[in-house]
C-alpha distance (Angstrom), angle and dihedral (degrees) to the residues before:
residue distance angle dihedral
X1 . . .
X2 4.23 . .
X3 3.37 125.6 .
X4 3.64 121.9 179.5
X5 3.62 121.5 -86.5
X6 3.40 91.9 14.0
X7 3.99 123.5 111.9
X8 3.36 121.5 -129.3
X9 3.56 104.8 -120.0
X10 3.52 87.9 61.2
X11 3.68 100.0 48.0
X12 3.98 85.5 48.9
X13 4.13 85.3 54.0
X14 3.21 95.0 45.3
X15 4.15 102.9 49.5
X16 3.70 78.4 50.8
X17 3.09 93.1 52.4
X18 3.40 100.4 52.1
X19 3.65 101.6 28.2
X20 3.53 95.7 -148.5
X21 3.96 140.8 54.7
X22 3.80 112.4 -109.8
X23 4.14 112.6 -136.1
X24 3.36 105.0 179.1
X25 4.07 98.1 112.9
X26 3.83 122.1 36.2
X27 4.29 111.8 -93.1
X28 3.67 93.1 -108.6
X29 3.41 107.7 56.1
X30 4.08 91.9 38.9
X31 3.86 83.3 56.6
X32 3.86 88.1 57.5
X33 3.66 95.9 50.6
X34 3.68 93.8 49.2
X35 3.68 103.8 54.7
X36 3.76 110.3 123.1
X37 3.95 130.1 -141.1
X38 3.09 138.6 -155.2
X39 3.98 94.7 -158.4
X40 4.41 84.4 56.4
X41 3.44 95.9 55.9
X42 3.64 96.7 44.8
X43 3.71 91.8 49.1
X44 3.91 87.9 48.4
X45 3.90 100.5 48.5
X46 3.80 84.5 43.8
X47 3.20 93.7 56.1
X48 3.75 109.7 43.1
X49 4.27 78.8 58.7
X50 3.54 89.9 46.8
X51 4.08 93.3 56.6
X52 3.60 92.7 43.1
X53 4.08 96.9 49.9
X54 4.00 85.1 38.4
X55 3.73 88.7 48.8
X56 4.24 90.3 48.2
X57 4.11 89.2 44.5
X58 4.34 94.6 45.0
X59 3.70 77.9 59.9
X60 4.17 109.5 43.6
X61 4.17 80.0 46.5
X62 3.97 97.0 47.7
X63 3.62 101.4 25.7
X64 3.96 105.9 -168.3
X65 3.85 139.9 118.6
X66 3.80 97.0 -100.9
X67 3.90 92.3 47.1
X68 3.96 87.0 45.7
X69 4.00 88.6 55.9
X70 3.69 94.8 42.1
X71 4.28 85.6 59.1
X72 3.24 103.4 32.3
X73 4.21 87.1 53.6
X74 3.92 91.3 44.4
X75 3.99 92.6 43.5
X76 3.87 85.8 53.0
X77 4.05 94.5 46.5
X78 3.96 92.7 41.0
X79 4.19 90.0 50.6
X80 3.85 75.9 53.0
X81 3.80 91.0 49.2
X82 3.72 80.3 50.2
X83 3.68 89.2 61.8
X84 3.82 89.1 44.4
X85 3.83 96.5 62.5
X86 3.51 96.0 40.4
X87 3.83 87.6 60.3
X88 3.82 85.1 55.6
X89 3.67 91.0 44.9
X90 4.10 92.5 51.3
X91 3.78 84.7 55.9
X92 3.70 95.7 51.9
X93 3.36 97.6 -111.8
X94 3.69 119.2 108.6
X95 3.50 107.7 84.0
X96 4.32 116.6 7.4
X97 3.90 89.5 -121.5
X98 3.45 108.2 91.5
X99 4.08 94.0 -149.8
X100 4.23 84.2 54.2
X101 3.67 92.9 55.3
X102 4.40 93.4 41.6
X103 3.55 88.5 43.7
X104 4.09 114.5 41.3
X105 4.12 89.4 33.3
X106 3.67 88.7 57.0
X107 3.72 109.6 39.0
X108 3.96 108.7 8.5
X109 3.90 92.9 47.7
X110 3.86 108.3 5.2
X111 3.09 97.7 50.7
X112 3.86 110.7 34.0
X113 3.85 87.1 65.9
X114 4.10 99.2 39.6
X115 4.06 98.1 -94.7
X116 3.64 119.0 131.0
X117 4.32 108.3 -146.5
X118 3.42 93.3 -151.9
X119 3.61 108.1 43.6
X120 3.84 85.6 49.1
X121 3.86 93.2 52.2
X122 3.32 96.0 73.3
X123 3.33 103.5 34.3
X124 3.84 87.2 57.0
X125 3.69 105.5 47.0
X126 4.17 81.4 54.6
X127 3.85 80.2 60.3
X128 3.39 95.9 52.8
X129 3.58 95.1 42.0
X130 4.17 88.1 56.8
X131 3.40 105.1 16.2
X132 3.89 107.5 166.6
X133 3.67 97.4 8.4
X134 3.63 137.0 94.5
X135 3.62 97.0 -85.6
X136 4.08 97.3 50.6
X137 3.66 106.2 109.4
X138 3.83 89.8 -149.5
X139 4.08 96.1 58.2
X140 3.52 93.4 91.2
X141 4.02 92.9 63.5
X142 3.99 91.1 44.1
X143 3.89 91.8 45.0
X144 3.58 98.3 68.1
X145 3.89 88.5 70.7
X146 3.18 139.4 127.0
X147 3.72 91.5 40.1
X148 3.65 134.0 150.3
X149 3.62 122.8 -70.4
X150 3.98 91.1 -120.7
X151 3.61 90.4 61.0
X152 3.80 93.0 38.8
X153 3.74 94.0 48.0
X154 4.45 86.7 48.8
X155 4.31 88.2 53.2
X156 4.02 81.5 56.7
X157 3.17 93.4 45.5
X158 3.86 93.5 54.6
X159 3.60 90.2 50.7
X160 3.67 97.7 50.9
X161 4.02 98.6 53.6
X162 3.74 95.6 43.4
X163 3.85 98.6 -99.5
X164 3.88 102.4 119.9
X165 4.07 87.0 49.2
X166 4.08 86.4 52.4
X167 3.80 91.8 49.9
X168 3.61 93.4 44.7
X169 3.82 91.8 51.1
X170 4.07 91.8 51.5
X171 3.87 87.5 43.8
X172 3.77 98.8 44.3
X173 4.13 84.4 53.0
X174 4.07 86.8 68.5
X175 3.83 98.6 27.9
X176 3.61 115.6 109.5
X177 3.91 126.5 -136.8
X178 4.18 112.5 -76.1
X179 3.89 83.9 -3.7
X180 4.18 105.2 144.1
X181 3.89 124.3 -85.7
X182 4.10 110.0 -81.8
X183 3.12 95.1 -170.5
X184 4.22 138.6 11.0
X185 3.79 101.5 -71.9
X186 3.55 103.4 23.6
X187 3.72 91.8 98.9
X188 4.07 84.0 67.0
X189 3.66 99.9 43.8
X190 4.13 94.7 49.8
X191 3.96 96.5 140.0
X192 3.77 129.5 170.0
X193 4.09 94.1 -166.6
X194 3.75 127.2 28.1
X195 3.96 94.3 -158.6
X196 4.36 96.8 81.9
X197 4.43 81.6 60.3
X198 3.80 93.1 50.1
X199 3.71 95.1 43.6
X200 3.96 96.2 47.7
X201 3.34 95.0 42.0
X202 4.15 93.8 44.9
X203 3.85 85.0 61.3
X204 3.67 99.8 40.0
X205 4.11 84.0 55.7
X206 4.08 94.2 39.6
X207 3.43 84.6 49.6
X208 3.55 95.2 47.7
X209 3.74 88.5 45.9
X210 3.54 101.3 53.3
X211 3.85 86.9 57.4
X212 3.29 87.4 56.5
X213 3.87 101.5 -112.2
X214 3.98 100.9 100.8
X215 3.90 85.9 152.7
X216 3.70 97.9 65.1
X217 3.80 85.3 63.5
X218 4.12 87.5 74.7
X219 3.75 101.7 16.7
X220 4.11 90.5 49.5
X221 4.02 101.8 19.9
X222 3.90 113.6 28.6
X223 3.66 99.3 33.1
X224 4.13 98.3 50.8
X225 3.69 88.2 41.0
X226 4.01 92.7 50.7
X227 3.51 89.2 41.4
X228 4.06 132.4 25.0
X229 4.13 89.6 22.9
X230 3.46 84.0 69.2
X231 3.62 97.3 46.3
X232 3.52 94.8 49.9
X233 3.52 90.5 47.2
X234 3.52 106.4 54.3
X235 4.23 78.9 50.9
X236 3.51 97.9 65.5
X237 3.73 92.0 44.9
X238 3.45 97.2 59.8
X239 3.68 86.0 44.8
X240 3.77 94.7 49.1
X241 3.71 101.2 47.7
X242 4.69 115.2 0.8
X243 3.03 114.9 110.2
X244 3.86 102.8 12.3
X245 3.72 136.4 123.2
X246 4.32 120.5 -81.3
X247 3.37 88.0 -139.6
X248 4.02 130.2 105.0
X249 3.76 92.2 -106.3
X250 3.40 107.7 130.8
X251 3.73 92.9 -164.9
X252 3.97 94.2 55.4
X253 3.75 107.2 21.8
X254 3.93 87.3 73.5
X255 3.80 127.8 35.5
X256 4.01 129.6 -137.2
X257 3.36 114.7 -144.3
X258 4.11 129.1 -155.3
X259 3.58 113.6 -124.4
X260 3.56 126.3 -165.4
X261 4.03 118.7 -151.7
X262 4.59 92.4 -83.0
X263 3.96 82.3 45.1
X264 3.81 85.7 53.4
X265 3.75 96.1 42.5
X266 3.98 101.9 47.3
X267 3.80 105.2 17.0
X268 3.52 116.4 19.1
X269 3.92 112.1 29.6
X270 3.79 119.0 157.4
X271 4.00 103.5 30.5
X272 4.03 98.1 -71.9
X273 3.27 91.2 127.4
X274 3.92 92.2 77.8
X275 4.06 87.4 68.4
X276 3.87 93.7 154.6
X277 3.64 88.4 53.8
X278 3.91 88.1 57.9
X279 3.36 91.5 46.7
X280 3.17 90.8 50.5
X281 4.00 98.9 57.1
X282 4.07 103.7 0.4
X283 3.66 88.0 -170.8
X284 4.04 95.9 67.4
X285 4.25 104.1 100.0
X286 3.63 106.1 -124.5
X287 3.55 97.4 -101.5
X288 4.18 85.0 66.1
X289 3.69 94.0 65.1
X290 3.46 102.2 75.9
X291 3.65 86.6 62.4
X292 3.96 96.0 35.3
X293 3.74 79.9 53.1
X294 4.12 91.8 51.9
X295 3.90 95.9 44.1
X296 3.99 93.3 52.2
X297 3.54 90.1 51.4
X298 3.81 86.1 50.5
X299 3.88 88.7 51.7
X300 3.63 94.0 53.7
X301 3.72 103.8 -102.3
X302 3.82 101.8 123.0
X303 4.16 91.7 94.2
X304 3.52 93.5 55.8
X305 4.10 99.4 38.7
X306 3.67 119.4 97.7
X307 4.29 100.8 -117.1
X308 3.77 140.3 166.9
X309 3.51 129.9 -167.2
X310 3.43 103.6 -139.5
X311 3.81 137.5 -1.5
X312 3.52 86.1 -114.0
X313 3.81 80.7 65.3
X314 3.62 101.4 56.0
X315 3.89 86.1 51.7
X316 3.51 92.7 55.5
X317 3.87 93.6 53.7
X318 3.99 92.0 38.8
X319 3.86 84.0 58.2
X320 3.50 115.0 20.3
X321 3.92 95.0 165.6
């Protein structure tokens, strides 16, 4: 399998990965959609920084509760967006040069929010290559759903006061390299050396510091990332993968989800709402999958796709009652 623009030891990874060719659109036209750039990924990885330190400055300028809020939500989703393009990094598609995607996904997005590139790589791709069946290291997190709405509403609850982020720091302290997700979150945070965290972070707080703002390290940084990340991220999980089939359909064993602009902005920046899409052809860059999404609806395939129509949809299934 070679498409254009793509190396061959991705491609090789990837048809691993997957163990399977998806047909769904013709060759052509999936070839356009997955050509890579460098020139996208630098505009995405700048801005994802660019929202969070405009987030952080909208606040120090008009100092109030709402405009607090407003950053300390967007900080959270954008550390999430964070998350987001180091997923596209991991499968070699961010930027087309190979060094771009190795070095920003590790230490310009990885690492600045405690995610380790290439840990998560493989851990991923053996996602992928199961997702929904026994083997998928992730089924534990999307088997818990549907639930109750008691239980549902004490996960978020967990996430929003900081406990999930504890739990995953004791856990990740005995979790082993690629081992599967303990807990929701984990699957994000899979690290093999603490040291690329501490030295991001020490210059996003010196810098910080020597602006003479040290505070908005933990009132804008730490406390969205221990917090509403991990809201937002349990979210899209359950959107991505409850409630679907544990099969190896990739139109049913993952779920796109329709998000309106506030959807975009907090929960689903970047495209990853259109998950069946990805699973569909893992090696489209996020910013294909708008499209990808567009041209299988054009050949017919919305009937048989797993959808939602809102996120406030996929709640309402995950916890009916």
């Amino acid at each position: 399998m070679h498409f254009r623009g793509i190396d061959r030891w991705r491609a090789r990874a990837q048809f691993t990965a997957m163990g399977a060719t998806a047909t769904y659109l013709p060759t052509k036209r999936v070839k356009d959609l997955a050509q890579r750039s460098d020139l996208w990924g630098a505009w995405l990885t700048f801005h994802v920084w660019a929202v969070i330190f405009g987030s952080m400055a909208m606040f120090i300028i008009f100092p109030n509760p709402l405009t607090f809020i407003l950053a300390f939500l967007l900080v959270g989703s954008r550390q999430h967006g964070m998350a987001i393009l180091m997923h596209d990094a991991a499968h070699g598609v961010l930027f087309k040069t190979k060094a771009l995607n190795e070095f920003v996904g590790q230490y310009l997005l990885g690492a600045a929010y405690g995610g380790d590139m290439m840990s998560y790589r493989k851990y991923h791709l053996k996602h992928h290559r199961y997702a929904q069946r026994p083997e998928d290291p992730d089924l534990p997190l999307s088997a818990k759903f549907p639930t109750t709405r008691a239980s549902l509403r004490r996960k978020f609850i967990r996430d929003l006061t900081g406990q999930t982020f504890l739990r995953l720091q004791l856990a990740s302290r005995t979790m082993s390299k690629g081992e599967a997700p303990v807990i929701e979150g984990s699957d994000a945070f899979q690290k093999s050396s603490p040291w690329p965290y501490f030295i991001i972070n020490a210059f996003l707080l010196a810098g910080l510091a020597a602006l003479g703002y040290w505070w908005v390290y933990f009132a804008l940084w730490l406390a969205p990332l221990m917090t509403w990340f991990f809201f937002v991220l349990r979210l899209r999980n359950i959107a991505e993968h409850g409630m679907t089939t544990n099969d190896d359909n990739a139109l049913t064993h993952a779920r796109t989800t329709k998000a309106n602009l506030i959807e975009r902005i907090f929960f689903a920046p970047y495209w990853v709402n259109y998950h069946v899409e990805h699973h569909a052809y893992m090696y489209v860059p996020c910013h294909g999958l708008k499209a990808m999404h567009r041209e299988m609806l054009k050949a017919g395939y919305l009937d048989q796709m797993e959808t939602k129509t809102s996120y406030l949809n996929v709640l309402r299934t995950a916890a009916p009652a």
